[in-house]
C-alpha positions as CSV (number, residue, x, y, z in Angstrom):
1,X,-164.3,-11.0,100.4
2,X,-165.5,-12.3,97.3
3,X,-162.3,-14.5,96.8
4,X,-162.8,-15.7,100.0
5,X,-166.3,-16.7,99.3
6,X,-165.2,-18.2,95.9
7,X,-162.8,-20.1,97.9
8,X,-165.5,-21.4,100.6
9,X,-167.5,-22.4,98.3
10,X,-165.1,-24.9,95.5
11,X,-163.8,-26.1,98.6
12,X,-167.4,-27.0,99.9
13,X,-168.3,-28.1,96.2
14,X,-171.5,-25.5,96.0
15,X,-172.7,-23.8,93.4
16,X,-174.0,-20.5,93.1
17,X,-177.1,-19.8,95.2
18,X,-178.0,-16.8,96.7
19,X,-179.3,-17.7,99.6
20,X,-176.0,-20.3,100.4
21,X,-173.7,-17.0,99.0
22,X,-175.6,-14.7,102.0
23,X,-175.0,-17.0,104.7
24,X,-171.2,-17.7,103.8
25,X,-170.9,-14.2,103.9
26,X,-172.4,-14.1,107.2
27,X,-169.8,-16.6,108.4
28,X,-166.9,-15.2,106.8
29,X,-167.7,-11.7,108.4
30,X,-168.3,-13.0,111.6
31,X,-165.3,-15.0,111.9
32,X,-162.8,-12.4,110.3
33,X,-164.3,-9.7,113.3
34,X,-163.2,-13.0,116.0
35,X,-159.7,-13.3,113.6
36,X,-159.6,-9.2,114.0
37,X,-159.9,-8.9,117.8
38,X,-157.8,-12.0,118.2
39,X,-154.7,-10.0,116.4
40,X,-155.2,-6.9,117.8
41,X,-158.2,-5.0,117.0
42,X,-157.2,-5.4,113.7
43,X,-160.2,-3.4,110.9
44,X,-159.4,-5.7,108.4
45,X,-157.9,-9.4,108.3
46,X,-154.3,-9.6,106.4
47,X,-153.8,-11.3,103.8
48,X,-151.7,-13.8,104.7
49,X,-154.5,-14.9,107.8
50,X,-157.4,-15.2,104.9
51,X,-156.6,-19.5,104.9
52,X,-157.5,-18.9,108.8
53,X,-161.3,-17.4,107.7
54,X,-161.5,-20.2,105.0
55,X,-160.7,-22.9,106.9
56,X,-163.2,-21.6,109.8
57,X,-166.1,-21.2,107.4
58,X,-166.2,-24.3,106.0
59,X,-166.1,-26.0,109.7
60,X,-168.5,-23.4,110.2
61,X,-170.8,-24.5,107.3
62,X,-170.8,-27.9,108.1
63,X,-171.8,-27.2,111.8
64,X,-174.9,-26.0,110.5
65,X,-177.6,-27.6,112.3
66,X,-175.1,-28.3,116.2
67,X,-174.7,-24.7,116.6
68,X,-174.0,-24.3,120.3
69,X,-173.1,-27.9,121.4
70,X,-169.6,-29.0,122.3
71,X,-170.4,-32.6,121.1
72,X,-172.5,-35.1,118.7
73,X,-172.8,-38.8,119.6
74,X,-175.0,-41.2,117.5
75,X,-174.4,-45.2,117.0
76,X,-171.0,-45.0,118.3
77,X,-169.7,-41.8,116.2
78,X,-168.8,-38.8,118.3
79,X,-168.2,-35.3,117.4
80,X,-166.8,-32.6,119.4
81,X,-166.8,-29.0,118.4
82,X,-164.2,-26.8,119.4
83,X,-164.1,-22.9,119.3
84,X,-162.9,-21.9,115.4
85,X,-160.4,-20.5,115.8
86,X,-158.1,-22.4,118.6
87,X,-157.1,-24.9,115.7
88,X,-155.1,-21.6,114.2
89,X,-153.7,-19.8,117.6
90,X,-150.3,-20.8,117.1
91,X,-150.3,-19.4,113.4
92,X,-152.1,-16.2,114.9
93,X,-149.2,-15.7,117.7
94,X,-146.5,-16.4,115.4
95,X,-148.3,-13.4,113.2
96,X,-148.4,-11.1,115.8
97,X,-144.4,-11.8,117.2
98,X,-143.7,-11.2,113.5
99,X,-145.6,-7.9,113.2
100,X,-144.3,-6.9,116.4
101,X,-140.9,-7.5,115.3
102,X,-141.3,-5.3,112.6
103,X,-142.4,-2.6,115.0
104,X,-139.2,-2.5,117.2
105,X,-138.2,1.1,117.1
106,X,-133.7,0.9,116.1
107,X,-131.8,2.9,118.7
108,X,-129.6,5.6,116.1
109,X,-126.4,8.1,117.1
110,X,-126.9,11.4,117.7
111,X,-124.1,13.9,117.0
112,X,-123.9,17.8,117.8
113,X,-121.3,19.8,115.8
């Protein structure tokens, strides 16, 4: 986690402050328990899915503030929020065919002497 947290934060341009570091970590552990169920029930998020919990906590950071609205208007500028992690479905569906392709049991040949 704590790459992911270093990556969070150069990305958001944030220095180290504890009380910034405890609520990434919030973020990042609640999103990578959403990333988990989404793949399967999953205890831990693989590697290769860790962009997925970056990306989602800095939109997550920078929702701080709108939690729970769908949308933001002010002097003409609208915002609409969507869940997380529907931006990166695709990339989890292609993850799970992949894995699941991996799983596929090979029929073999059986011979009695």
């Amino acid at each position: 986690m704590d790459d992911i947290l270093a990556e969070v934060k150069r990305s958001l341009e944030i220095e180290s402050d504890e009380k910034l570091d405890s609520q990434l970590k919030d973020f990042i552990n609640r999103i990578s328990k959403q990333l988990c169920v989404r793949l399967g029930f999953l205890t831990k998020v693989p590697d290769d899915l860790n962009y997925i919990v970056v990306e989602c906590a800095i939109k997550r950071f920078n929702r701080k503030g709108n939690e729970g609205m769908a949308s933001y208007a002010q002097e003409g500028e609208t915002i609409s929020y969507g869940n997380l992690l529907d931006e990166f479905m695709d990339d989890i569906v292609a993850y799970k065919e992949n894995e699941k392709s991996k799983c596929v049991p090979r029929r073999g040949v059986m011979t009695v002497i």
